[in-house]
C-alpha positions as CSV (number, residue, x, y, z in Angstrom):
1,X,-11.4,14.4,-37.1
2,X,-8.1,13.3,-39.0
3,X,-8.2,9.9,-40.1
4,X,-4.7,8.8,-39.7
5,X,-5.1,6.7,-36.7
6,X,-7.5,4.8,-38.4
7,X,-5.1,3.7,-41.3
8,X,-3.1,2.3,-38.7
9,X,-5.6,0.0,-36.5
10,X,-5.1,-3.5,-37.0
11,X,-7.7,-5.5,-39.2
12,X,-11.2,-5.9,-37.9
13,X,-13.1,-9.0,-38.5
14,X,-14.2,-9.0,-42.1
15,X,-11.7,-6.6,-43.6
16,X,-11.0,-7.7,-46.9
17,X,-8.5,-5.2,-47.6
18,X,-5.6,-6.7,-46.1
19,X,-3.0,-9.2,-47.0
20,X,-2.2,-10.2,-50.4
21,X,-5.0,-9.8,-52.9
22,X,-5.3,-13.2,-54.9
23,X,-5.4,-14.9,-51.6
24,X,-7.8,-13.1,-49.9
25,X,-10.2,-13.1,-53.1
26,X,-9.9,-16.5,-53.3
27,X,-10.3,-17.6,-49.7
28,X,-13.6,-15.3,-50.4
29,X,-14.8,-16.7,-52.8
30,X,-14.6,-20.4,-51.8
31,X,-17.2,-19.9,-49.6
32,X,-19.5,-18.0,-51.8
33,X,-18.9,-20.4,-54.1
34,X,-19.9,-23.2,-52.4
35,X,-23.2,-21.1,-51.4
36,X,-23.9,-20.9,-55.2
37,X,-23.3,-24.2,-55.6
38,X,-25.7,-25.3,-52.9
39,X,-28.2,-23.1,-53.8
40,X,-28.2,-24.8,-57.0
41,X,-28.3,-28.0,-55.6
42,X,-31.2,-27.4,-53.7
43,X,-33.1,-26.7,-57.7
44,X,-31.2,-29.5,-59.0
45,X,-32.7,-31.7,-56.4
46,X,-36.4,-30.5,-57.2
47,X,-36.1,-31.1,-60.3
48,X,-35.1,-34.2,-60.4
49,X,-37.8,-35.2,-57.7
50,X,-40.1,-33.0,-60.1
51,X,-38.8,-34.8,-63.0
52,X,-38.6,-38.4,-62.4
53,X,-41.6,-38.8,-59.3
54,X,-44.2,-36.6,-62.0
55,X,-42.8,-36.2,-65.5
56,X,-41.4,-34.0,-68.5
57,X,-44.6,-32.0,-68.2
58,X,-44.0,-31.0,-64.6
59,X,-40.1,-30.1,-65.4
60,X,-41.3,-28.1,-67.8
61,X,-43.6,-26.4,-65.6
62,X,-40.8,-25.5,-63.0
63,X,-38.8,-24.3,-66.2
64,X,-41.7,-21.2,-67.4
65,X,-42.2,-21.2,-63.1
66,X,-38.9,-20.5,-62.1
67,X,-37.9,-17.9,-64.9
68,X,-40.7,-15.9,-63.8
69,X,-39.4,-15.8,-60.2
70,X,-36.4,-14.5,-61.4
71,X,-37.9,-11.6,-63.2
72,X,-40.6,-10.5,-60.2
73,X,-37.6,-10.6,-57.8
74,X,-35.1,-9.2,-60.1
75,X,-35.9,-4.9,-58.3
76,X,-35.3,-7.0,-54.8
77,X,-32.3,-8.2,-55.6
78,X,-30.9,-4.8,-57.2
79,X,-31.8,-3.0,-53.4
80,X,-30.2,-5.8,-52.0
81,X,-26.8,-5.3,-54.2
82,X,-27.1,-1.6,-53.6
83,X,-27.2,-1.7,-49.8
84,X,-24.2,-4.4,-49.9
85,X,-21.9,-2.0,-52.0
86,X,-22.8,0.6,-49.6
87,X,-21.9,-1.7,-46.3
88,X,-18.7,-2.4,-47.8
89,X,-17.5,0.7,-48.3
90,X,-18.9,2.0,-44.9
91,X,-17.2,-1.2,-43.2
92,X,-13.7,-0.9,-45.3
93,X,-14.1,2.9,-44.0
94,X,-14.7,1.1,-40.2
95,X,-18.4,2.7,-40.1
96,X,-20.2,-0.2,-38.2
97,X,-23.1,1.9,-37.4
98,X,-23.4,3.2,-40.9
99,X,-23.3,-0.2,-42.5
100,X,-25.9,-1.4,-40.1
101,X,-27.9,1.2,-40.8
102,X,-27.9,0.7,-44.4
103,X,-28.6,-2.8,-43.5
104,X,-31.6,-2.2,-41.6
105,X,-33.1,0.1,-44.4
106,X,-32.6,-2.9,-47.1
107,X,-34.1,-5.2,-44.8
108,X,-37.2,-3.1,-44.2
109,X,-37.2,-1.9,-47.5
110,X,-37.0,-4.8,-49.7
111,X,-39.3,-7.1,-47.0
112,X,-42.5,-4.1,-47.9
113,X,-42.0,-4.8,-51.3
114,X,-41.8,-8.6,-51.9
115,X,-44.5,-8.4,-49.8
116,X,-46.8,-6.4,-52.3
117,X,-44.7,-7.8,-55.1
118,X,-46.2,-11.7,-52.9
119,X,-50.1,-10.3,-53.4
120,X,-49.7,-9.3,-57.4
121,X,-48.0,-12.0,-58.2
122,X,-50.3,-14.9,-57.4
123,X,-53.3,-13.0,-58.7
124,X,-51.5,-12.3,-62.0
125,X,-50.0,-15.8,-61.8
126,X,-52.0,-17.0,-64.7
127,X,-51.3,-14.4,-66.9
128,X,-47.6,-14.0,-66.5
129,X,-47.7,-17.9,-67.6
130,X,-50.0,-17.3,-70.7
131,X,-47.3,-14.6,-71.7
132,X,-44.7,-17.2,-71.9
133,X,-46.9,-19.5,-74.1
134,X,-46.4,-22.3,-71.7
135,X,-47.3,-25.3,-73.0
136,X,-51.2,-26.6,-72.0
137,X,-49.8,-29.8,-70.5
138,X,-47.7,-27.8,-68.1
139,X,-50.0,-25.0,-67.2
140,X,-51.8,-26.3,-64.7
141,X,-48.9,-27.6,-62.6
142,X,-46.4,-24.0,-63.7
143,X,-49.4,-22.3,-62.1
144,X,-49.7,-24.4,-58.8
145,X,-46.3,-24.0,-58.4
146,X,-45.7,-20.3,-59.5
147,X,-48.5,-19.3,-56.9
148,X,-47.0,-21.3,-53.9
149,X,-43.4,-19.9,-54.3
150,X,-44.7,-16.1,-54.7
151,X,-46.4,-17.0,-50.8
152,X,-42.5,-17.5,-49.9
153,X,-41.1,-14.5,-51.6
154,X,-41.0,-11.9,-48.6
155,X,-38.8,-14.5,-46.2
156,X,-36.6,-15.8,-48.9
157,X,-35.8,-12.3,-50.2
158,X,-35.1,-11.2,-46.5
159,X,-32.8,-14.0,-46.1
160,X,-31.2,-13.5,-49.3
161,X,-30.7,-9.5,-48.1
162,X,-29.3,-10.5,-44.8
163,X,-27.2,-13.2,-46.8
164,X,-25.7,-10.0,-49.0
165,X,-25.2,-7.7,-46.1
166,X,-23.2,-10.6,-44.6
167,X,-20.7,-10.6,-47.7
168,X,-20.5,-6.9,-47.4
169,X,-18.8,-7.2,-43.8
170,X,-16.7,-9.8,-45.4
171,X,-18.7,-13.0,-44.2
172,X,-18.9,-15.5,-46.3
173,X,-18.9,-18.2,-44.0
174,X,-22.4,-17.8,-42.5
175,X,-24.5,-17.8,-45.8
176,X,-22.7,-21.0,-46.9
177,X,-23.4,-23.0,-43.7
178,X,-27.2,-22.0,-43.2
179,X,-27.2,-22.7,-47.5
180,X,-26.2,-26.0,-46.5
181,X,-29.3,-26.0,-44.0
182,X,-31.7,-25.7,-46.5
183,X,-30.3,-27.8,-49.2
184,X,-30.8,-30.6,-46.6
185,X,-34.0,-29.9,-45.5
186,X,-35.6,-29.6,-48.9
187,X,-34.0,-32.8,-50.1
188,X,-35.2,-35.0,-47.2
189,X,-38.9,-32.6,-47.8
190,X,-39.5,-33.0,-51.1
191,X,-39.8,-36.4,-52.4
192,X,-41.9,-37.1,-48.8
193,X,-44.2,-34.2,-49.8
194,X,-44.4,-35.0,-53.8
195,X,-45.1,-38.8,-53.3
196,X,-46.9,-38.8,-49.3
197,X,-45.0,-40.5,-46.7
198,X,-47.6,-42.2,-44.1
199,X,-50.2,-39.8,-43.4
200,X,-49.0,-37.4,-45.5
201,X,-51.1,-37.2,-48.4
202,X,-49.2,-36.9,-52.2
203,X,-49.1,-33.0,-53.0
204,X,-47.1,-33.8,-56.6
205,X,-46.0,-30.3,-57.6
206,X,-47.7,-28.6,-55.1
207,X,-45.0,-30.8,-52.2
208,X,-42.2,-29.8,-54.1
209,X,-43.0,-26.0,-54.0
210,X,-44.2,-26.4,-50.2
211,X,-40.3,-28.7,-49.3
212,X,-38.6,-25.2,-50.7
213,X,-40.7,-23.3,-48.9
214,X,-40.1,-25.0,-45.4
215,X,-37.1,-25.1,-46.2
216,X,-35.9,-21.9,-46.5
217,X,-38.3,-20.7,-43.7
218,X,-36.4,-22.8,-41.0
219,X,-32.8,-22.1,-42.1
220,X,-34.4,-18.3,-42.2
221,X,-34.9,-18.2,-38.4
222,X,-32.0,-20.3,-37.5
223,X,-29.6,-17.9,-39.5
224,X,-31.2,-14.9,-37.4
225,X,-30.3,-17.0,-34.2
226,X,-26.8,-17.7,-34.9
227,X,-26.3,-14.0,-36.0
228,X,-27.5,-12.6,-32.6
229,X,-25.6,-16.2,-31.0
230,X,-22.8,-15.0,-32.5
231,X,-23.2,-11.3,-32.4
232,X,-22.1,-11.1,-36.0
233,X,-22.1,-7.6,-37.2
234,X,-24.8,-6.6,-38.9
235,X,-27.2,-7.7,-36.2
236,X,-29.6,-4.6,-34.3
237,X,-30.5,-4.1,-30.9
238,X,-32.1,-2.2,-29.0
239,X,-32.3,1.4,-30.5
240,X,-30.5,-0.2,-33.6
241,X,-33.8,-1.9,-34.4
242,X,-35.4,1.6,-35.4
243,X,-32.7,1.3,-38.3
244,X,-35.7,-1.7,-39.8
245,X,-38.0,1.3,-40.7
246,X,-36.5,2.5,-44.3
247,X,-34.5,5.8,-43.5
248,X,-35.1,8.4,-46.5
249,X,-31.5,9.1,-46.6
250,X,-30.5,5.7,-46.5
251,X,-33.6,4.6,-48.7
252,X,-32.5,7.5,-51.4
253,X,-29.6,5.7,-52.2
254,X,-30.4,2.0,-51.7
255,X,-33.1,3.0,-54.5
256,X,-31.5,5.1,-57.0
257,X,-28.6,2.9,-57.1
258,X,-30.5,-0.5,-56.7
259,X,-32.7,0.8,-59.8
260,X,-30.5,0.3,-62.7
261,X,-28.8,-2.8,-60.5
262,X,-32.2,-4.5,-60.4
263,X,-33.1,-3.2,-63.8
264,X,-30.0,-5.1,-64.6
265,X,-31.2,-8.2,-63.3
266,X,-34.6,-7.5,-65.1
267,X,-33.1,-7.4,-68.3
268,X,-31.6,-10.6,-67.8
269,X,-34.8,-11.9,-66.8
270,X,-37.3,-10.6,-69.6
271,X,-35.0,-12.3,-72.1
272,X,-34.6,-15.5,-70.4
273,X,-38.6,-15.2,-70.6
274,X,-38.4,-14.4,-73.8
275,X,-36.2,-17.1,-75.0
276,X,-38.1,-19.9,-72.8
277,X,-40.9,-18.7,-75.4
278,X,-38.8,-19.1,-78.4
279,X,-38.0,-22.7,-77.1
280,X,-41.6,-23.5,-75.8
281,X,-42.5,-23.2,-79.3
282,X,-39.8,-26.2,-80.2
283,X,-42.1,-28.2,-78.6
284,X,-43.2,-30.1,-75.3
285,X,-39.2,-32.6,-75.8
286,X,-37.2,-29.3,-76.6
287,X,-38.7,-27.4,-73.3
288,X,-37.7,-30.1,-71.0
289,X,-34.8,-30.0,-72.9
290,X,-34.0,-27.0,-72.4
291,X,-35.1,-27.1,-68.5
292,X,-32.7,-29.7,-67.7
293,X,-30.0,-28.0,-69.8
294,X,-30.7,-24.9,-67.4
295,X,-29.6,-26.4,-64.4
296,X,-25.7,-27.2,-66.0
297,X,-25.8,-23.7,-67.2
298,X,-26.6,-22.5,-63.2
299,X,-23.5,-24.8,-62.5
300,X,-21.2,-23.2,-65.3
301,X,-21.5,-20.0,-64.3
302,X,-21.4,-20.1,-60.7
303,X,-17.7,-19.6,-60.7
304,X,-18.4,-16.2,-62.4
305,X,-21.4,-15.2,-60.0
306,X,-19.6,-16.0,-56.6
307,X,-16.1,-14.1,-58.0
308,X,-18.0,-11.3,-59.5
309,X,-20.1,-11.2,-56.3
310,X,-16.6,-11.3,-54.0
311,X,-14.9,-8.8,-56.5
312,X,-17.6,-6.0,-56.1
313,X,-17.3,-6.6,-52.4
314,X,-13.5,-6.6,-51.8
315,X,-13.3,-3.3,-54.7
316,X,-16.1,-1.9,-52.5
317,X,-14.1,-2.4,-49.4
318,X,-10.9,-0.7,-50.7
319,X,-13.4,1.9,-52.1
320,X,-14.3,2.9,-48.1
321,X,-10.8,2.3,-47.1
322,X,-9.1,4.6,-50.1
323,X,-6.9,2.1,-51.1
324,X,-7.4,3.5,-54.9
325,X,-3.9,1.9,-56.0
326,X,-4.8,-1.8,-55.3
327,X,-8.5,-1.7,-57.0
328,X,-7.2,-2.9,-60.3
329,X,-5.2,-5.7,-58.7
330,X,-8.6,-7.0,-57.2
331,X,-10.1,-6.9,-61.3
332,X,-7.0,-8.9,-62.2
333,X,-7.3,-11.1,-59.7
334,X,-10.9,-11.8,-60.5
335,X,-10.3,-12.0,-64.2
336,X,-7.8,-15.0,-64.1
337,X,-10.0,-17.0,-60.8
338,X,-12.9,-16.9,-63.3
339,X,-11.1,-18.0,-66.6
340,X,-9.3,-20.9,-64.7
341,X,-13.1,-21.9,-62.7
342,X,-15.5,-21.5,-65.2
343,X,-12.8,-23.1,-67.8
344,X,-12.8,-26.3,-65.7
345,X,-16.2,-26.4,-64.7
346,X,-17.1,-25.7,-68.5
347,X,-15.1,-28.5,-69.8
348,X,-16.4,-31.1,-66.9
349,X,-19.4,-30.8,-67.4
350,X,-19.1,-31.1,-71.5
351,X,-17.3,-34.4,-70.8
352,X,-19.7,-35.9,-68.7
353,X,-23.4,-34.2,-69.6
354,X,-25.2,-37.2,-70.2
355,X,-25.4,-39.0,-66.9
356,X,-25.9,-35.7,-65.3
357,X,-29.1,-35.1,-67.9
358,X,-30.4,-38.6,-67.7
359,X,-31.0,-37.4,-63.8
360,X,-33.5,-35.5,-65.0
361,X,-34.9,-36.9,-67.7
362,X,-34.6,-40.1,-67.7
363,X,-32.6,-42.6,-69.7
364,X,-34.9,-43.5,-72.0
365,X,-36.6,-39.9,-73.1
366,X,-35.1,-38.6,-76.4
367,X,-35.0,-35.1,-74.5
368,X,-31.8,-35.6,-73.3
369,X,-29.9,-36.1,-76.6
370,X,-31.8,-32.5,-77.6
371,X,-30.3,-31.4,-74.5
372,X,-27.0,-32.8,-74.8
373,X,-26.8,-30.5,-78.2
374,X,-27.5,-27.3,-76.7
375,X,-25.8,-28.1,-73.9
376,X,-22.2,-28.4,-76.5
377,X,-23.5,-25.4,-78.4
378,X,-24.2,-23.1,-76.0
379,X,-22.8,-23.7,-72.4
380,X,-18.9,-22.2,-73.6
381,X,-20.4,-19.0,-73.6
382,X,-19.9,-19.0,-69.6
383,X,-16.4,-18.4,-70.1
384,X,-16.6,-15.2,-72.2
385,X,-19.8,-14.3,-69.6
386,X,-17.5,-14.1,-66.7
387,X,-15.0,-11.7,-67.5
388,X,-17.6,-9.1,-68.2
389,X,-19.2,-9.6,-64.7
390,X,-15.7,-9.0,-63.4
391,X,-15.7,-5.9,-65.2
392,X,-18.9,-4.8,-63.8
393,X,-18.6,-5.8,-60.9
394,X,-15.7,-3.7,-60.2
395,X,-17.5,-0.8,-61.7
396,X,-20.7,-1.6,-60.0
397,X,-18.6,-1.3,-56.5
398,X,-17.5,2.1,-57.4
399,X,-21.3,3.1,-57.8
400,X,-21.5,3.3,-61.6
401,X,-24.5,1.2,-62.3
402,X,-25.9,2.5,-65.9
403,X,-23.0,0.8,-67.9
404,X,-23.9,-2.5,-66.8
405,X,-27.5,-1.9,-67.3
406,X,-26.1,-1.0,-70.9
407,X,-24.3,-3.4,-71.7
408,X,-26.3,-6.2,-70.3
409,X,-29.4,-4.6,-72.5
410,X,-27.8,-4.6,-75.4
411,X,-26.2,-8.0,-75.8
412,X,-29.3,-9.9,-74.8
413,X,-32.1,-8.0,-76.7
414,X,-30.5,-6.6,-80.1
415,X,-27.7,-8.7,-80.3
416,X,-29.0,-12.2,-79.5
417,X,-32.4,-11.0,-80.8
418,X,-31.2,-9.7,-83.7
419,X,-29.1,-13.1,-84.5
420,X,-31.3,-15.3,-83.4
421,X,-34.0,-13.3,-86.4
422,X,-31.7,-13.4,-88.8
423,X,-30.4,-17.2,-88.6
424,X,-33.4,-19.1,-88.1
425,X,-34.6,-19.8,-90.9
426,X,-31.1,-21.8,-92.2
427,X,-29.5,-22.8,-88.8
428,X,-33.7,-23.4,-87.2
429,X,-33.3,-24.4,-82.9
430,X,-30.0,-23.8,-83.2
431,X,-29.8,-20.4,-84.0
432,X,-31.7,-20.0,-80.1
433,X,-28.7,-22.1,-78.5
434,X,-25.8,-20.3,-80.7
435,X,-27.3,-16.9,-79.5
436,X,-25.8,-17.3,-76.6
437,X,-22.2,-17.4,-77.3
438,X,-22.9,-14.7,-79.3
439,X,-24.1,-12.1,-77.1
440,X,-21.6,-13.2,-74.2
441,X,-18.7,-12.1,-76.8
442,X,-20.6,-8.8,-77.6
443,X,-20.9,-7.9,-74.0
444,X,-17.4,-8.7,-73.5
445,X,-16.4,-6.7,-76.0
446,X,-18.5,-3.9,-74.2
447,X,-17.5,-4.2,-70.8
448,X,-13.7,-3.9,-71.7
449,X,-13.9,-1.1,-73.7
450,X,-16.3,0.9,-70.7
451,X,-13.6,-0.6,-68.2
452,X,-10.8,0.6,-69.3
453,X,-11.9,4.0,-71.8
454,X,-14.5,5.7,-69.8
455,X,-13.8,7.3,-66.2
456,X,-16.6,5.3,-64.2
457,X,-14.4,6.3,-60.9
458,X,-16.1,9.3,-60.8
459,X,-19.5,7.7,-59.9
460,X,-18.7,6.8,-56.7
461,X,-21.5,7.6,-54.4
462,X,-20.8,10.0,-51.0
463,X,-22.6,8.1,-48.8
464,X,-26.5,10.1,-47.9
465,X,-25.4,10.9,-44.1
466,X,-21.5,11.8,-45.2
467,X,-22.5,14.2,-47.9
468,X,-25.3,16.0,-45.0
469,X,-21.9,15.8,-42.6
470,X,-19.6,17.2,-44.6
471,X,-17.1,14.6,-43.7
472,X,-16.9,11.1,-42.5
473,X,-15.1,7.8,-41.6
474,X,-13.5,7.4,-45.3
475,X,-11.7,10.3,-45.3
476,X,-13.4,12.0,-47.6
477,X,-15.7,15.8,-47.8
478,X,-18.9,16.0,-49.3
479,X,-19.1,16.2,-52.6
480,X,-14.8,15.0,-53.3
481,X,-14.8,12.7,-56.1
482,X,-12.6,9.8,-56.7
483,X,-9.2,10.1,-57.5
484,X,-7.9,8.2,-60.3
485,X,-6.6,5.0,-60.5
């Protein structure tokens, strides 16, 4: 079938290929954004709860916890990112059944394996801990905690899936407002279940872990309402529903593409882990210190996540609709949205650190002047940070997932590693915090030189049931690769 008439249908909801690009991207990204930024809100608010209703040593705790989390979760996400970037280029190419069934496959998919990832995790809880040389004082609450939120894992990760899928189809708007759910929820929860309210008994760290957890559960279930409410795209009935049981197709490429993506994410992980050991050994003031100083660096670089998240899904929309000419206005358009957000956001939150530590800690603990200095040393990096997710995101979209990996790999382990080795001994805790400006300008350096010198266009994926076809929606035969920009 020719696929001229369909170049000339109007817009469908959620096509983020039309109109001009900076506006689209930006009205895009808003939303996202604002997910991001509640979504850090909702950890900001435990940890202050956490922080001021138990102590340092309970921050701390959530600080060795919540890096762990990030690691064990890292593959899920990296499915997740993988079935989005195929949605969006099935739904730029107008293939609603094709991006739903990729949709049902990540669903079913990723909800098997945080599942089984759920069991390991709280019997290895302890270990996992014991590798990050948390300190004793926190150990027993990191592990009460750890435990709880690995029970939660297979509903948050499904939400967090049917979150991505949503941004595929160009819907922002949902995730934000059932974000907004949950950040209300858990604050009401969790300084009733930390302290007891009534008959409610005091849980302490245990309350604040079971708030996120009821939480998320609720908005969970009212998001899958309002979808079918709604009839939102992505949503299956009927014989759709079959699409939940992982298609090997569908499951071939959610998983060889989702790999590196996750392995990505792992990276990322294993040396936060790795640097959280590096600190813990600072001592008990440094760790919360550093805890506290995580949750402005989640701020400062939210810009960069939510426009490197909308980039990958607008380039991965004109990806299915072949509009190769405009993909490198969408990488401009992300490069200068991040440099003016995260510049602002950067500079803001410089200027005004120490009432937004003191939150935390406390106005009296000497943590916060510790954390005031890595927050000045280190948090700049953001900047530099950004513009390389742009890069990759644009080249993640196109299906080209090893670079990234790369680059990622090598900035945080050799790099910062290797600086970190070599200056400690003259510049001591510093050298930790100065790593980090260090390996954002390596990666930089990286991901422009990958962007623009290597041909990563030619990684585009056919999509599993296209290539068997011969032919699809998107215009293009089996086996065609992508023309260049």
């Amino acid at each position: 079938m020719s696929d001229e008439p369909q170049q000339k249908q109007a817009p469908m909801r959620g096509d983020l290929t039309s109109g001009p690009i900076p506006r689209t991207l930006l009205m895009f990204s808003i939303p996202a954004l604002l997910t991001n930024v509640l979504q850090s809100l909702s950890g900001t608010v435990n940890s202050i709860w956490v922080g001021r209703l138990i102590g340092e040593e309970a921050l701390a705790a959530t600080a060795n916890a919540n890096i762990v989390m990030f690691l064990v979760a890292s593959m899920a996400f990296g499915f997740g990112m993988a079935g989005t970037v195929m949605i969006g280029q099935r739904w730029g190419a107008r293939n609603v059944d094709g991006a739903r069934r990729t949709f049902g496959s990540a669903v079913g998919f990723c909800a098997l394996l945080m599942a089984l990832i759920a069991g390991i995790g709280f019997v290895t809880a302890p270990g996992l801990l014991h590798l990050l040389a948390t300190p004793p004082d926190a150990y027993p609450l990191a592990l009460i905690y750890l435990r709880l939120i690995f029970l939660s894992m297979p509903f948050g990760m499904v939400s967090i899936i049917l979150s991505m899928g949503l941004r595929g189809t160009g819907d922002a708007k949902t995730p934000l407002i059932f974000m907004g759910v949950t950040v209300l929820i858990d604050a009401v929860l969790n300084p009733v279940f930390i302290a007891g309210v009534g008959p409610l008994p005091a849980m302490g760290i245990a309350g604040s872990a079971t708030a996120t957890i009821v939480a998320s559960m609720l908005s969970f279930i009212g998001m899958v309402i309002y979808v079918y409410r709604k009839d939102l795209p992505l949503r299956l009935r009927g014989a759709e529903l079959r699409y939940l049981k992982p298609a090997r197709d569908e499951l071939g490429f959610i998983v060889t593409k989702g790999l590196p993506m996750g392995a990505q994410m792992a990276v990322m992980a294993a040396a936060g882990i790795v640097l959280v050991g590096l600190v813990n050994r600072e001592g008990l003031m440094t760790t919360a210190a550093y805890g506290a100083t995580m949750q402005l660096f989640t701020y400062i670089q939210m810009p960069a996540m939510a426009i490197g998240g909308a980039v990958s899904a607008m380039a991965a929309q004109f990806i299915g609709a072949r509009k190769w000419d405009e993909l490198h206005h969408v990488t401009r358009a992300g490069l200068v949205m991040n440099l003016l957000f995260t510049g602002v956001v950067t500079l803001l939150l410089i200027a005004f650190d120490r009432p937004v530590l003191v939150l935390f800690l406390g106005p009296e603990s000497p943590a916060v002047e510790i954390a005031r200095h890595i927050q000045l040393l280190a948090s700049w990096n953001f900047i530099i940070f950004g513009v390389t997710m742009i890069y990759t995101a644009t080249m993640r979209a196109a299906g080209a997932v090893w670079v990234p990996l790369l680059i990622v790999a090598i900035a945080l382990f050799p790099v910062r590693l290797g600086f970190y080795f070599a200056t400690y001994d003259w510049l001591g805790a510093d050298s930790l915090w100065l790593s980090y400006p260090v390996s954002a300008a390596s990666g930089l350096i990286m991901g422009w030189w990958f962007y623009h010198r290597w041909n990563w266009r030619k990684e585009l994926p056919i999509g599993p049931r296209e290539a068997e076809e011969g032919s699809h929606a998107d215009g293009y035969p089996a086996g065609r690769m992508t023309p260049d920009l």
